[in-house]
C-alpha positions in Angstrom: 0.0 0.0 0.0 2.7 2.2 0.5 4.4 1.9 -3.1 1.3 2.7 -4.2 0.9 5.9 -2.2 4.3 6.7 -2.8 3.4 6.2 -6.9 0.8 8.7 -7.0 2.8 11.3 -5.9 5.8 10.1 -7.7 3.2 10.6 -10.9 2.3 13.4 -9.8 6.0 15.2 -9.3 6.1 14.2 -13.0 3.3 15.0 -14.8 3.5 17.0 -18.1 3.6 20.9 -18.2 1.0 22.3 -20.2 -1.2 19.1 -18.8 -5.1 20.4 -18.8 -6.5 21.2 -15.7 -9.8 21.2 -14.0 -10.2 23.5 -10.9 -13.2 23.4 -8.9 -13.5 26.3 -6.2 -14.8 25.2 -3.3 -18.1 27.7 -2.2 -20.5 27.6 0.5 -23.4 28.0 -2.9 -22.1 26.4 -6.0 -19.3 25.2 -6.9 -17.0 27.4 -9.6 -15.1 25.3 -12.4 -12.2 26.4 -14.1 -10.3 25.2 -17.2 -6.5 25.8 -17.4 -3.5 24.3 -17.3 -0.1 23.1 -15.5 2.8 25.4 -15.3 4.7 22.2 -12.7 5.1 21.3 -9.6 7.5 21.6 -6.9 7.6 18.0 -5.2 6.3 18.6 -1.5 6.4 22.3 -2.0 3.7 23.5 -4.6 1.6 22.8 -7.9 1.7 25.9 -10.0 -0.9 26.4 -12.5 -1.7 29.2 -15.0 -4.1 31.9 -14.6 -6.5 32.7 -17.4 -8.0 35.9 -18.3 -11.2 34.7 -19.7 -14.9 35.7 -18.9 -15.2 32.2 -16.3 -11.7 33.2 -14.6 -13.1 37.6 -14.7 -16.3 35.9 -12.7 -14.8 33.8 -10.2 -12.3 36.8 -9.3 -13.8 36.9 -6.3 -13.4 33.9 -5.2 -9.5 33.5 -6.6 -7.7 34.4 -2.9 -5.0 33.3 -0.6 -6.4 30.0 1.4 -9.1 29.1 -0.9 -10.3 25.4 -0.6 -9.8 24.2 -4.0 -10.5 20.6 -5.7 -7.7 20.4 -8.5 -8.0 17.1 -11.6 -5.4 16.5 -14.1 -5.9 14.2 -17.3 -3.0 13.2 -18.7 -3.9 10.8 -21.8 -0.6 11.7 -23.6 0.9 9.1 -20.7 1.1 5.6 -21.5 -0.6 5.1 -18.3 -3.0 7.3 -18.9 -4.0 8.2 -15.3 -6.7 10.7 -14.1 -5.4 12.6 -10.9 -7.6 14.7 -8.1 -6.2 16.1 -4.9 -8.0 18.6 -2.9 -5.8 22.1 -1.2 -5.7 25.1 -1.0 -4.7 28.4 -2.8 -1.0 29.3 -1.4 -0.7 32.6 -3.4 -1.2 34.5 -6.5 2.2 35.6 -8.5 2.3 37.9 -11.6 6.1 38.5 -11.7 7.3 35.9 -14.6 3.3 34.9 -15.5 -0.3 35.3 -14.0 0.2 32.1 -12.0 -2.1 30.2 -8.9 0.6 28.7 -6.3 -1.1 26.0 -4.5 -0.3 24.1 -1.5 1.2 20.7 -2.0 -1.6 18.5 -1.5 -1.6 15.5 1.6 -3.7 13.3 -0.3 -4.2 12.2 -4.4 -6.9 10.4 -5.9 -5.6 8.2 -9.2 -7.3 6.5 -11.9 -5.6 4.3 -14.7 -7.7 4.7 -17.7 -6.6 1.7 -19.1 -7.3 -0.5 -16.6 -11.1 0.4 -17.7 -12.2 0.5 -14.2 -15.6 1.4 -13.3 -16.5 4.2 -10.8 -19.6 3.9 -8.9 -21.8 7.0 -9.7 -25.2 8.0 -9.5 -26.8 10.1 -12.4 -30.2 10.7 -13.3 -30.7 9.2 -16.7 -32.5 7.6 -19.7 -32.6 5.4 -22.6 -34.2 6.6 -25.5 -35.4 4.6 -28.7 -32.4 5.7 -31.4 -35.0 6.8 -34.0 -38.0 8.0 -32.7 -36.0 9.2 -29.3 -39.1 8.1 -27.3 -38.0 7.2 -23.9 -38.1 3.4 -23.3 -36.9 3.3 -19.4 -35.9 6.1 -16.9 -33.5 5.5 -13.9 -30.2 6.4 -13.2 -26.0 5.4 -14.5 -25.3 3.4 -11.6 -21.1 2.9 -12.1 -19.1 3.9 -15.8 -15.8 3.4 -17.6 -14.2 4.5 -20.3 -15.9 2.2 -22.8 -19.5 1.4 -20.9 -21.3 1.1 -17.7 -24.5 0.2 -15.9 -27.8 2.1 -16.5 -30.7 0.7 -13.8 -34.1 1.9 -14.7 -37.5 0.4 -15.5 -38.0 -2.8 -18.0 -37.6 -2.3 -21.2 -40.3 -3.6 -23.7 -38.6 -6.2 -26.0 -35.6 -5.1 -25.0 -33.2 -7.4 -26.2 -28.9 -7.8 -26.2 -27.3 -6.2 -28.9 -29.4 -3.3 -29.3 -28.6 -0.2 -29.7 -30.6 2.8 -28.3 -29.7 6.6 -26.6 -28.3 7.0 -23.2 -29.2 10.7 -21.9 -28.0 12.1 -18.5 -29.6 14.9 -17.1 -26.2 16.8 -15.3 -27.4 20.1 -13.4 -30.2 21.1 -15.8 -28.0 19.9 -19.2 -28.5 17.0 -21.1 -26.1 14.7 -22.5 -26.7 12.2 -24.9 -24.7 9.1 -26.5 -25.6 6.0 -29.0 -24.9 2.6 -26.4 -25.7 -0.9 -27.0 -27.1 -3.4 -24.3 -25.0 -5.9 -23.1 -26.2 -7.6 -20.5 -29.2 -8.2 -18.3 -29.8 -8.7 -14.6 -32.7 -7.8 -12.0 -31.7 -4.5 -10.3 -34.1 -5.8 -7.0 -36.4 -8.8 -5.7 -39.4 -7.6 -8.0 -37.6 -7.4 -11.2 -39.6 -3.6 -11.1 -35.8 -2.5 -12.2 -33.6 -3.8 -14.5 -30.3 -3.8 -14.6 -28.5 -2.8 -18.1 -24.7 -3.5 -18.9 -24.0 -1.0 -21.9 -20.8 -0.2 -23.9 -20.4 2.9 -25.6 -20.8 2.6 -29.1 -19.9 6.0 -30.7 -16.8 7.7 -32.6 -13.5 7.4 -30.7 -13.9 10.9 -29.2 -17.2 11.4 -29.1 -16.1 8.5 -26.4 -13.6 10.7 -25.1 -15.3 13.7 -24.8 -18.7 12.1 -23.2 -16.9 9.7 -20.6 -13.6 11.6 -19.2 -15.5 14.3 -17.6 -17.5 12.0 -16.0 -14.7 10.5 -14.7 -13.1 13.6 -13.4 -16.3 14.4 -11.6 -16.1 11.4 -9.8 -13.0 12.4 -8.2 -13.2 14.0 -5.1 -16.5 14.1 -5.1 
């Protein structure tokens, strides 16, 4: 166990400059999410990141201050690995000598997920299945768990549902939709009743319509 912690950070001290960056701002309302990137890290010292200028960055000004809870994820698919990282911290200090750059603590604990390894992270978001043609829903429940390439949708029986079929999986994230083309798997009652079902699905999209679906699902998961 401790190789392993010792591996995340030694992933960590190594990752990429330029590596994209999600940065959620920890609020007592909602929370504020950036987009920027790494600048490096000092190992046990700091992780410097960049400081945008764009509308988002102008509107969480406020909120952009010394001691700042903050909930920082890296993706780094240009790694063989290809490992998701989340640690939470805090805002050390703002610099503008050599760039507009966000100092922030070192952090005591890192999340890591291997992308490779396909694992699947238990989650819980509202969603449905939708015929692929008419987009009439054909069962409403929730994602129950997800990986890079499928997951588990429990919701009510589908009429003549059968494996191999394809239909629409839509989430419903903070008053947005999201939709992707998934076929079903797998089949297994969700409770004693059989009243839910349980559907193993795999993603059956472009490449990065894949990508760009699943990954910030994943980072989500993180830390949260």
């Amino acid at each position: 166990m401790a190789d392993n912690h010792e591996d995340k950070y030694s992933y960590l001290n190594k990752i990429a400059c330029e590596t994209e960056v999600h940065l959620q701002v920890v609020t007592p309302t909602q929370p504020v999410r950036l987009k920027t990137r790494l600048i490096g890290v000092d190992p046990n010292m700091s992780v410097i990141l960049a400081m945008s200028t764009n509308s988002e960055w102008i509107s969480a000004k406020q909120y952009i201050r010394e001691g700042q809870k903050v909930i920082v994820r890296l993706m780094n698919t240009e790694h063989p690995d290809a490992n998701l990282l989340a640690f939470q911290t805090n805002i050390q200090k703002l610099m503008s000598i050599a760039g507009r750059w966000l100092v922030l603590d070192y952090p005591k604990e890192v999340q890591q997920l291997s992308l490779r390894q396909h694992m699947r992270l238990p989650v819980h978001i509202e969603a449905k299945l939708l015929h692929p043609e008419t987009k009439k829903e054909c069962s409403s429940g929730f994602l129950n768990d997800l990986s890079i390439h499928g997951g588990a949708f429990i919701g009510e029986p589908i009429k003549q549902a059968s494996l191999d079929k394809r239909y629409i999986l839509q989430l419903l994230l903070e008053g947005d939709k999201k939709s992707i083309v998934i076929m079903i798997k797998n089949t297994k009652k969700a409770d004693n009743k059989g009243s839910l079902i349980q559907y193993g699905l795999v993603m059956k999209a472009q490449g990065e319509q894949v990508k760009q679906f699943v990954e910030p699902l994943l980072i989500d998961c993180l830390f949260n």
